[in-house]
ChimeraX commands (.cxc) that place a marker at each C-alpha (Angstrom):
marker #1 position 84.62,93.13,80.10 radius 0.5
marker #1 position 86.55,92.27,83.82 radius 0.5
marker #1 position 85.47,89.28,85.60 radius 0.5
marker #1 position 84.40,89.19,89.02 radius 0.5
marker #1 position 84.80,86.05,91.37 radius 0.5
marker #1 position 82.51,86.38,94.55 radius 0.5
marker #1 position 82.18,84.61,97.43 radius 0.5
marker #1 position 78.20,83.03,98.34 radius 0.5
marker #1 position 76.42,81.04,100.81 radius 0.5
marker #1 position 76.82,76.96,100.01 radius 0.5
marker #1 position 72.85,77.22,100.82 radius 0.5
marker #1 position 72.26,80.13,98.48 radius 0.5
marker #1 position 74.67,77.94,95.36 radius 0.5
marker #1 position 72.48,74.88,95.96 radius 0.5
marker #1 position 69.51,77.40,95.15 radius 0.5
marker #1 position 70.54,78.83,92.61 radius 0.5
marker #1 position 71.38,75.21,91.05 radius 0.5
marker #1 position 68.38,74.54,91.40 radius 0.5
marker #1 position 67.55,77.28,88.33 radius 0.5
marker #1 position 70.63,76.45,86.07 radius 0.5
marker #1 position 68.86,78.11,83.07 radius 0.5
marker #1 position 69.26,81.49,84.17 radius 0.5
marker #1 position 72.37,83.17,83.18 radius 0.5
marker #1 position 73.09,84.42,87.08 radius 0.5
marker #1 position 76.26,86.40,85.93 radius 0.5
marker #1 position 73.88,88.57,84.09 radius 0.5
marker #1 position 71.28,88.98,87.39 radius 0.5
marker #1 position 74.46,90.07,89.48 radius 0.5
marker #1 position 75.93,92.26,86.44 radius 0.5
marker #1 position 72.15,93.93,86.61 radius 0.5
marker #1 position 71.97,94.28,90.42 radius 0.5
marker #1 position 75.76,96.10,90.22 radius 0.5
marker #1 position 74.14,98.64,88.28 radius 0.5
marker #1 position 70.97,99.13,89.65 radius 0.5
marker #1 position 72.70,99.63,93.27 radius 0.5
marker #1 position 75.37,102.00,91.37 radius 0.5
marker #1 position 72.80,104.09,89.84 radius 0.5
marker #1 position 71.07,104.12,93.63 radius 0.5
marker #1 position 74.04,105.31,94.84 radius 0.5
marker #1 position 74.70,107.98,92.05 radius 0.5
marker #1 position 71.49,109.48,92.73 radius 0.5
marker #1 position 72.13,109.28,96.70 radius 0.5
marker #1 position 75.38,111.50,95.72 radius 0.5
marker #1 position 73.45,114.16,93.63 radius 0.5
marker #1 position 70.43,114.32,96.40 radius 0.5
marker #1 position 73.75,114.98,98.67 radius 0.5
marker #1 position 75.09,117.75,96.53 radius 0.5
marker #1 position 71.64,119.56,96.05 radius 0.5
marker #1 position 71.09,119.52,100.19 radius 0.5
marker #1 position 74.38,120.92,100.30 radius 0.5
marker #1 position 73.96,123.55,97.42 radius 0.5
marker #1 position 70.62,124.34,99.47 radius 0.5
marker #1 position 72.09,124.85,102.92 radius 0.5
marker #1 position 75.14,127.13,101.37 radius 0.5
marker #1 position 71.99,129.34,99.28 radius 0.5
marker #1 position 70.10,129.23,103.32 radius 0.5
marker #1 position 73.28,130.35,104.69 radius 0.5
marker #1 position 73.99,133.52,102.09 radius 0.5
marker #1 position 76.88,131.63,100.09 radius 0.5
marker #1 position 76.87,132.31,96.38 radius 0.5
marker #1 position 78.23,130.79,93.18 radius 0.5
marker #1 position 79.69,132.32,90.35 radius 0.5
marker #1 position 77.75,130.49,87.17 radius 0.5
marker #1 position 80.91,129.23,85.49 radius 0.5
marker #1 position 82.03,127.99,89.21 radius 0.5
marker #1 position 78.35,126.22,88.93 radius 0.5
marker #1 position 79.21,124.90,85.79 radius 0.5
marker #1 position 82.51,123.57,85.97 radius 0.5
marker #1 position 80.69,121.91,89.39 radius 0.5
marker #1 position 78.10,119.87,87.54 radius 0.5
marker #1 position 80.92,119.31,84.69 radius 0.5
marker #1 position 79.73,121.00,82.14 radius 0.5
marker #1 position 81.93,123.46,79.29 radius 0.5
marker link #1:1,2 radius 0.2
marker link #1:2,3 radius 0.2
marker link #1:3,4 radius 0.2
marker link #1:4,5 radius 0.2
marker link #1:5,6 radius 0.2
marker link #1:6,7 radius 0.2
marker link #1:7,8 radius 0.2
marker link #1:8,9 radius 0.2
marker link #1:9,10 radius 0.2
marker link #1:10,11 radius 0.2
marker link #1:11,12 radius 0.2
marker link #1:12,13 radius 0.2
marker link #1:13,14 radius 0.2
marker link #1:14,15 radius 0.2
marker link #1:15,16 radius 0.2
marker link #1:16,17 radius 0.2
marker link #1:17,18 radius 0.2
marker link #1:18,19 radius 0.2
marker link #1:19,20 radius 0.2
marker link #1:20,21 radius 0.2
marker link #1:21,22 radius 0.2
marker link #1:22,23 radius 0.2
marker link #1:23,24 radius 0.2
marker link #1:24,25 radius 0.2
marker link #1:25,26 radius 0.2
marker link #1:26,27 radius 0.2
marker link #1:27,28 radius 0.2
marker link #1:28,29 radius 0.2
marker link #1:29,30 radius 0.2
marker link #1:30,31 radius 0.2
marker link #1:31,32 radius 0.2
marker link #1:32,33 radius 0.2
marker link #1:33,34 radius 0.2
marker link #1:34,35 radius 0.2
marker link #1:35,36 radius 0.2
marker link #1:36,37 radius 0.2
marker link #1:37,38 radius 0.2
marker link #1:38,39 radius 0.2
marker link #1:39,40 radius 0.2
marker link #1:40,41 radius 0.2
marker link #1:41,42 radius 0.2
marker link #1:42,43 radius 0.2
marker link #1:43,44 radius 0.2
marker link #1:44,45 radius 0.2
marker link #1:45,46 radius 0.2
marker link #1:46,47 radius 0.2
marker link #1:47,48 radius 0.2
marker link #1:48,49 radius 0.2
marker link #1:49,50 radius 0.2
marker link #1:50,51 radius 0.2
marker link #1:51,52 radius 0.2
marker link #1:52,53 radius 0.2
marker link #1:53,54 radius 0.2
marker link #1:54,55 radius 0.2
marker link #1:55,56 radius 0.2
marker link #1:56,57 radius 0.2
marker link #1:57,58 radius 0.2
marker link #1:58,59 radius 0.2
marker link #1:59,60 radius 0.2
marker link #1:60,61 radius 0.2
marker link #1:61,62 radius 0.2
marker link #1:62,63 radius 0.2
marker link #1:63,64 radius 0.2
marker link #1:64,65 radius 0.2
marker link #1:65,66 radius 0.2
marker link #1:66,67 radius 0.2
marker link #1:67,68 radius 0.2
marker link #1:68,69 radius 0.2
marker link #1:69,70 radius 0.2
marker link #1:70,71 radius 0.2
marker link #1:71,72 radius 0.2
marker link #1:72,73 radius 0.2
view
């Protein structure tokens, strides 16, 4: 696993001091991938408006185009 060094708050350290029993590598590890996951699903919402406005405006897809789009065999 890569290590991360990040820069916080001297306010926000003291806090977080303050609750030296929780592991907060592991809260920022989680929030990474929550806010990825957000953002993965913000990319497919994307793709589907797009696919929609191309189907509104009379553009087609072949289904193996389709497919090798969405990255499947």
């Amino acid at each position: 696993m890569a290590n991360m060094t990040l820069s916080i708050p001297d306010d926000l350290l003291k806090e977080l001091k303050k609750h030296s029993y929780i592991k907060w590598s592991e809260v920022a590890r989680i929030a990474f991938e929550e806010k990825v996951s957000a953002l993965e699903r913000i990319d497919v919402f994307k793709e589907f408006q797009e696919a929609e406005r191309d189907f509104k405006d009379g553009k087609s897809i072949s289904l193996e185009q389709l497919k090798k789009e969405l990255g499947k065999k």
